[in-house]
N, CA, C and O atoms as a GROMACS GRO file, in nm:
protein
  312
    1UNK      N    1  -0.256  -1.623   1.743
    1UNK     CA    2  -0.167  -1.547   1.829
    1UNK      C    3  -0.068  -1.460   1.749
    1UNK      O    4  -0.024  -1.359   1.803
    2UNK      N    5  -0.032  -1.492   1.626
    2UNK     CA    6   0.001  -1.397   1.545
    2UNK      C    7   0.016  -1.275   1.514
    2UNK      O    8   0.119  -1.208   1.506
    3UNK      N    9  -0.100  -1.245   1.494
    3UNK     CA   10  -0.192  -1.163   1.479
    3UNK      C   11  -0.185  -1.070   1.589
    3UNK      O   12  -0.165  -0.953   1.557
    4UNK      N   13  -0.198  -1.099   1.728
    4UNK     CA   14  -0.184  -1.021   1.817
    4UNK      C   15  -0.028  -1.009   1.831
    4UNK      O   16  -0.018  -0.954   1.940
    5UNK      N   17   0.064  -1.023   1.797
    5UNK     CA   18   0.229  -1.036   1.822
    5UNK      C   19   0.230  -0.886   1.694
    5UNK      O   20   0.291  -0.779   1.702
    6UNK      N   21   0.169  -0.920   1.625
    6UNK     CA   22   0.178  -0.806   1.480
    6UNK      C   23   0.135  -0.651   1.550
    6UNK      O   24   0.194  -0.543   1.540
    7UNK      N   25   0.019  -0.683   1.617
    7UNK     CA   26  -0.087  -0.523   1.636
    7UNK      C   27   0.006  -0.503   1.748
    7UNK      O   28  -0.017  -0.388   1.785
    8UNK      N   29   0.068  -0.536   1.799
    8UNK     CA   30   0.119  -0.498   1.944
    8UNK      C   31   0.271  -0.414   1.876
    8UNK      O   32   0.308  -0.297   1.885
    9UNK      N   33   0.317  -0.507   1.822
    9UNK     CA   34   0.475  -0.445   1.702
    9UNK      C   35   0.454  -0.334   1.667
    9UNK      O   36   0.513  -0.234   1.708
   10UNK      N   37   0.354  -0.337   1.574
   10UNK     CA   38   0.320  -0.226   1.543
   10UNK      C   39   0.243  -0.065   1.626
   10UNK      O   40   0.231   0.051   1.586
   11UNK      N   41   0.217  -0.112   1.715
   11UNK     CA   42   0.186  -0.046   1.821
   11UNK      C   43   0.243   0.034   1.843
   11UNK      O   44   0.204   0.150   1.834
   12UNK      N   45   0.388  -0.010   1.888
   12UNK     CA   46   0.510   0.020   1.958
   12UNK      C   47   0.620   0.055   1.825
   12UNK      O   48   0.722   0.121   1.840
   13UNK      N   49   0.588   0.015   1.736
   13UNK     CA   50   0.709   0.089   1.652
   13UNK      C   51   0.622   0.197   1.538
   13UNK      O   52   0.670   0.304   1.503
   14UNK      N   53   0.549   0.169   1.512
   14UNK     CA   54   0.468   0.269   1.383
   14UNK      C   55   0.456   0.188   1.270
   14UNK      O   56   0.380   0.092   1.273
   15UNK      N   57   0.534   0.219   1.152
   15UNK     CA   58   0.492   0.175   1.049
   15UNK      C   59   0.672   0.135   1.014
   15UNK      O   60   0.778   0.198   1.016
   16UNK      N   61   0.620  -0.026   0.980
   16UNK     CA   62   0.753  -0.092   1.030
   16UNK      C   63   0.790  -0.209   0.835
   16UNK      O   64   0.698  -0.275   0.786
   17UNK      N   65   0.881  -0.204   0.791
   17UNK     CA   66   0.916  -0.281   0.678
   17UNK      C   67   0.888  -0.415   0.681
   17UNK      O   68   0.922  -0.485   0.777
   18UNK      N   69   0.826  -0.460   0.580
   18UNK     CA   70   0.788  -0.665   0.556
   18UNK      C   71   0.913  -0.730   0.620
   18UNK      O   72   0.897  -0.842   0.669
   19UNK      N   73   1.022  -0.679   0.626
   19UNK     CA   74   1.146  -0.755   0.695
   19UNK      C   75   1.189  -0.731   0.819
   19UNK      O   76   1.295  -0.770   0.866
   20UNK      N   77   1.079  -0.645   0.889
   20UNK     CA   78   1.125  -0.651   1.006
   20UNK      C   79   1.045  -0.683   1.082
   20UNK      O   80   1.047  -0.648   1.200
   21UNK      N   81   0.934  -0.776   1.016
   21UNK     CA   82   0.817  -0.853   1.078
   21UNK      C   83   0.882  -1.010   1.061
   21UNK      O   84   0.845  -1.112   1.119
   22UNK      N   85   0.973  -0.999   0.980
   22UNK     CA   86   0.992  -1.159   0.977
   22UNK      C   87   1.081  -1.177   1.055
   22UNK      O   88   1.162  -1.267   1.034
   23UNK      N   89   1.090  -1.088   1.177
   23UNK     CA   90   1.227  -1.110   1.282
   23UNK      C   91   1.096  -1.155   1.355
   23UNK      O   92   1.061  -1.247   1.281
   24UNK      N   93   1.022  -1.150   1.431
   24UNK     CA   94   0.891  -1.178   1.471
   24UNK      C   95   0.836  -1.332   1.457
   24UNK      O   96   0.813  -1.428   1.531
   25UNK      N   97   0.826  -1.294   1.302
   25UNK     CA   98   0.734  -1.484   1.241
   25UNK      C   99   0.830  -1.517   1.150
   25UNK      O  100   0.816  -1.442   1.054
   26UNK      N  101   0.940  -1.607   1.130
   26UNK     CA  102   1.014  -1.607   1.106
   26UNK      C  103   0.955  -1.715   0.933
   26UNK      O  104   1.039  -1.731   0.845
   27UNK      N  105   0.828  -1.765   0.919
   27UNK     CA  106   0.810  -1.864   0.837
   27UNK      C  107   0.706  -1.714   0.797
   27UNK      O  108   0.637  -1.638   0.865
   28UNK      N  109   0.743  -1.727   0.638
   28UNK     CA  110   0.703  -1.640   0.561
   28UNK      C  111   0.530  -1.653   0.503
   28UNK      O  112   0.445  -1.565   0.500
   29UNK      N  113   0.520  -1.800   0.459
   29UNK     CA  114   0.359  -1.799   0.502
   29UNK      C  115   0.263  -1.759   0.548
   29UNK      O  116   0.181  -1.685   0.495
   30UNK      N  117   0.258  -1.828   0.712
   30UNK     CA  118   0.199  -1.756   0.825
   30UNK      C  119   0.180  -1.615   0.808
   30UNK      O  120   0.070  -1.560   0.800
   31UNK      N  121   0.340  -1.536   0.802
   31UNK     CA  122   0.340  -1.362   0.827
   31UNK      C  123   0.272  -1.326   0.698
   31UNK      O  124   0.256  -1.205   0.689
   32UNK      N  125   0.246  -1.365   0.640
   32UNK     CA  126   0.160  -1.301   0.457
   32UNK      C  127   0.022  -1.315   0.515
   32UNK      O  128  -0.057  -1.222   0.508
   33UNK      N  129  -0.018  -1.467   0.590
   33UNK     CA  130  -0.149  -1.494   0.555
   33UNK      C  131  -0.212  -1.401   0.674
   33UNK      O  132  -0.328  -1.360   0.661
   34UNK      N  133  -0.137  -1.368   0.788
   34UNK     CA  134  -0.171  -1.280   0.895
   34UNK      C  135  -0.205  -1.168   0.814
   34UNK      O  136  -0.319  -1.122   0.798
   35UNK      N  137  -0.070  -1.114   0.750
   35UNK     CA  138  -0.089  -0.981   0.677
   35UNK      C  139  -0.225  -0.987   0.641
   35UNK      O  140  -0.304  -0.924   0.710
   36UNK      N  141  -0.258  -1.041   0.559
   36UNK     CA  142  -0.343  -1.038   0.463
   36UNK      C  143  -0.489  -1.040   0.548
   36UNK      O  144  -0.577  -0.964   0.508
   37UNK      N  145  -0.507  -1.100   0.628
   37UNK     CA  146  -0.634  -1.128   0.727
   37UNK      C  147  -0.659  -1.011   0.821
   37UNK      O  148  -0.774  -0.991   0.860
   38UNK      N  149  -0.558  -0.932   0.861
   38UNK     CA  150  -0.485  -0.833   0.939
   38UNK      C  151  -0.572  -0.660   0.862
   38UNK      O  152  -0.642  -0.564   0.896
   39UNK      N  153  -0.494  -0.724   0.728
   39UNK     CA  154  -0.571  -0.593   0.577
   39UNK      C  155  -0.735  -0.608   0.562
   39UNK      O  156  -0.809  -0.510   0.567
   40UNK      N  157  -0.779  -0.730   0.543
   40UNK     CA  158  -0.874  -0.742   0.514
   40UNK      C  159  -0.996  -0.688   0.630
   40UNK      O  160  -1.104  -0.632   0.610
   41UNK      N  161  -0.940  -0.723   0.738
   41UNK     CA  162  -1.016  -0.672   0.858
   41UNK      C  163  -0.994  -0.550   0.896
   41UNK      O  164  -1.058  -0.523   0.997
   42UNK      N  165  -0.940  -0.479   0.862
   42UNK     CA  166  -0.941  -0.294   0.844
   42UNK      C  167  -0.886  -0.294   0.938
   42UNK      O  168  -0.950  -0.243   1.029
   43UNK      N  169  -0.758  -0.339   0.972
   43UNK     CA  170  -0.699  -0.328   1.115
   43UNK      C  171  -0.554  -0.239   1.108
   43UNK      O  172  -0.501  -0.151   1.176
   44UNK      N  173  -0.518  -0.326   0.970
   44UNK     CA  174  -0.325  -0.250   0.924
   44UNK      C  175  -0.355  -0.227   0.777
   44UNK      O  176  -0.432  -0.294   0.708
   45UNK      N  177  -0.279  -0.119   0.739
   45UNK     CA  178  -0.267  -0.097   0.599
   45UNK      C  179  -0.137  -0.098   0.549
   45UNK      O  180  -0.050  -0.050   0.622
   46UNK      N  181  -0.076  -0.187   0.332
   46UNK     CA  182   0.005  -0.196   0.307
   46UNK      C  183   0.035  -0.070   0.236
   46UNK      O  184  -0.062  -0.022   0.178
   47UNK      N  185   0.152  -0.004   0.226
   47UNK     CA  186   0.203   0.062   0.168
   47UNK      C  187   0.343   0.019   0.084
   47UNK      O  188   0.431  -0.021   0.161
   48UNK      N  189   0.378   0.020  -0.048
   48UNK     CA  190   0.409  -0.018  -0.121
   48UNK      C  191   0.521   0.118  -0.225
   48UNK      O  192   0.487   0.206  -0.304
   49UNK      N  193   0.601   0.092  -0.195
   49UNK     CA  194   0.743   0.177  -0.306
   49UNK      C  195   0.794   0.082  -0.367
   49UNK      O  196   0.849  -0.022  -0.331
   50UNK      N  197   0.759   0.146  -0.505
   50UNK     CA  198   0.804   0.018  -0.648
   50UNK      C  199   0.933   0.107  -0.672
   50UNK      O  200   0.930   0.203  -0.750
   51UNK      N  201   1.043   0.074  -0.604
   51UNK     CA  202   1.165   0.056  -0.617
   51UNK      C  203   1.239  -0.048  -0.659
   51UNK      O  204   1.187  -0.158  -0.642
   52UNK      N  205   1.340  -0.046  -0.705
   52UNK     CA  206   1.403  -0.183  -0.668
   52UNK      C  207   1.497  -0.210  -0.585
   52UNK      O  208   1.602  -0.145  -0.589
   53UNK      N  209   1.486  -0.278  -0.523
   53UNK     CA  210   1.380  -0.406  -0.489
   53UNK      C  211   1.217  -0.316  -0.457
   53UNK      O  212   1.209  -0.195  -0.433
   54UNK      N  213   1.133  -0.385  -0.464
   54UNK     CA  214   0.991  -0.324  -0.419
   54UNK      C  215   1.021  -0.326  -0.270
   54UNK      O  216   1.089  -0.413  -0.215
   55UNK      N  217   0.949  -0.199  -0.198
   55UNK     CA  218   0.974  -0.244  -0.065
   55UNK      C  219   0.813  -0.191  -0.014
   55UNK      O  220   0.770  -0.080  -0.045
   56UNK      N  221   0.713  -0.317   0.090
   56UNK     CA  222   0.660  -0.278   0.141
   56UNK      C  223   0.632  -0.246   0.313
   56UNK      O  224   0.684  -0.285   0.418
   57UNK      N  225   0.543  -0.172   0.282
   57UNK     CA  226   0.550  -0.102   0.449
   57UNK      C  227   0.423  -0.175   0.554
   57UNK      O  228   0.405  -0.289   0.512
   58UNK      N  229   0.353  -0.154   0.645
   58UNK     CA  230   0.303  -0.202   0.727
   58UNK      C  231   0.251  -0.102   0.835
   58UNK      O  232   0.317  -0.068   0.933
   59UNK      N  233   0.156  -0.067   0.812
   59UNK     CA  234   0.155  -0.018   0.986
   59UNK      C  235  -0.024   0.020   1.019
   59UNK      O  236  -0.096   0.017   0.919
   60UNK      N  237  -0.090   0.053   1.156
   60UNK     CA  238  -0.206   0.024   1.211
   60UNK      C  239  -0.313   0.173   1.183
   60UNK      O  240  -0.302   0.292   1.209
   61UNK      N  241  -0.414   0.090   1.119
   61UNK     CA  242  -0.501   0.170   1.094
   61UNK      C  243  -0.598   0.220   1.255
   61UNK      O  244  -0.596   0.161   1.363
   62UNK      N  245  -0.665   0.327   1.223
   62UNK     CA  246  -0.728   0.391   1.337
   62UNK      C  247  -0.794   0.221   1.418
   62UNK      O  248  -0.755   0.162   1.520
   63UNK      N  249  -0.904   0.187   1.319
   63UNK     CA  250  -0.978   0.016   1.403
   63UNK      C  251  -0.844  -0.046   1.459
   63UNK      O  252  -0.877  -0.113   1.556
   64UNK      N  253  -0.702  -0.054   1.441
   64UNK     CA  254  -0.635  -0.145   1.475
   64UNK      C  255  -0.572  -0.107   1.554
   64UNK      O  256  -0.506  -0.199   1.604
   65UNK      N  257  -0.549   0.009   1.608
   65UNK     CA  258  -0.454   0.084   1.724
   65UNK      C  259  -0.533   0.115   1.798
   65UNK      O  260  -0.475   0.157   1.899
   66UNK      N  261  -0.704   0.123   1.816
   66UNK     CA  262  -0.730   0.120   1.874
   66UNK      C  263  -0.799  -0.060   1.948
   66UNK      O  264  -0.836  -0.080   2.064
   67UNK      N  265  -0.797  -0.123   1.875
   67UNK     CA  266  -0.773  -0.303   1.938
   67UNK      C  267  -0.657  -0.317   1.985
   67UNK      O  268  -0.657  -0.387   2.087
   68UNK      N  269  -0.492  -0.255   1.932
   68UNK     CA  270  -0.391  -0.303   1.948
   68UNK      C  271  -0.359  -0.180   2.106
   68UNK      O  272  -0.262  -0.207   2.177
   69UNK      N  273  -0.438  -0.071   2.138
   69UNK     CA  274  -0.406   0.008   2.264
   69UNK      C  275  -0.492  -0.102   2.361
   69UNK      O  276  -0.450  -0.123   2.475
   70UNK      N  277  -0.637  -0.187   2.302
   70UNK     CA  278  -0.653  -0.282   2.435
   70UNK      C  279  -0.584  -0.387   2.487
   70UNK      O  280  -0.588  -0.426   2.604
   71UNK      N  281  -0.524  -0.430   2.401
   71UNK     CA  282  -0.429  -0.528   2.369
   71UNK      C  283  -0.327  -0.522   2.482
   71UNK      O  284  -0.308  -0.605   2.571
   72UNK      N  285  -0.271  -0.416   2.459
   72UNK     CA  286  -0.150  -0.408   2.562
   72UNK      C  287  -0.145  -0.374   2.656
   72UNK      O  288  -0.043  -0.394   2.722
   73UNK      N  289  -0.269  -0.298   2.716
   73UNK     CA  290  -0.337  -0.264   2.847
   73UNK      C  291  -0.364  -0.423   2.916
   73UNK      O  292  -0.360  -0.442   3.038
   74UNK      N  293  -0.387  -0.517   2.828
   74UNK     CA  294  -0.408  -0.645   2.839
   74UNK      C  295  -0.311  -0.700   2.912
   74UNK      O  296  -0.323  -0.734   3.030
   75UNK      N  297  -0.204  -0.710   2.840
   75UNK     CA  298  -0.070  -0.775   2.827
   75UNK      C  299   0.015  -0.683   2.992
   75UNK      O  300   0.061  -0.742   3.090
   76UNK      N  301   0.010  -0.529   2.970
   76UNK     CA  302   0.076  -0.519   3.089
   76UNK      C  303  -0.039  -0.541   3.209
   76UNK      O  304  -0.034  -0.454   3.296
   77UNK      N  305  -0.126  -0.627   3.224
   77UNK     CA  306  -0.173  -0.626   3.348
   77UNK      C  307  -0.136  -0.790   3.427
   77UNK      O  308  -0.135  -0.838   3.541
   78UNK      N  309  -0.109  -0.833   3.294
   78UNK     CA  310  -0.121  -0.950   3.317
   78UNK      C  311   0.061  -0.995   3.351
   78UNK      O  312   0.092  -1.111   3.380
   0.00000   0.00000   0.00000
């Protein structure tokens, strides 16, 4: 359920900072291992500025905005 809490966020905001997903999933684990399952499945892509602090970004690839537009067609019917 994660996972769908993420594509929907991102849906609705665009391309959103690693810290403003952990307002969301608040246990840092989980939100990595989503990330990461999330990337791997061609759904969201990371974007990355080696600043300091490093800051990365987040947001939905074409496959994932278009799962995350059924998604919420989902959600508001229900």
């Amino acid at each position: 359920m994660p996972s769908v809490i993420i594509l929907l966020f991102l849906l609705e905001k665009g391309e959103v900072r690693y810290a403003d997903l952990t307002k969301l999933i608040a246990s840092r684990g989980p939100l990595s291992l989503n990330l990461k399952e999330l990337s791997e499945e061609g759904l969201i892509q990371r974007r990355v500025i080696t600043t300091k602090p490093i800051q990365a970004y987040y947001s939905l690839i074409d496959r994932g905005r278009e799962i995350a537009t059924h998604l919420d067609k989902i959600k508001k019917t229900l």
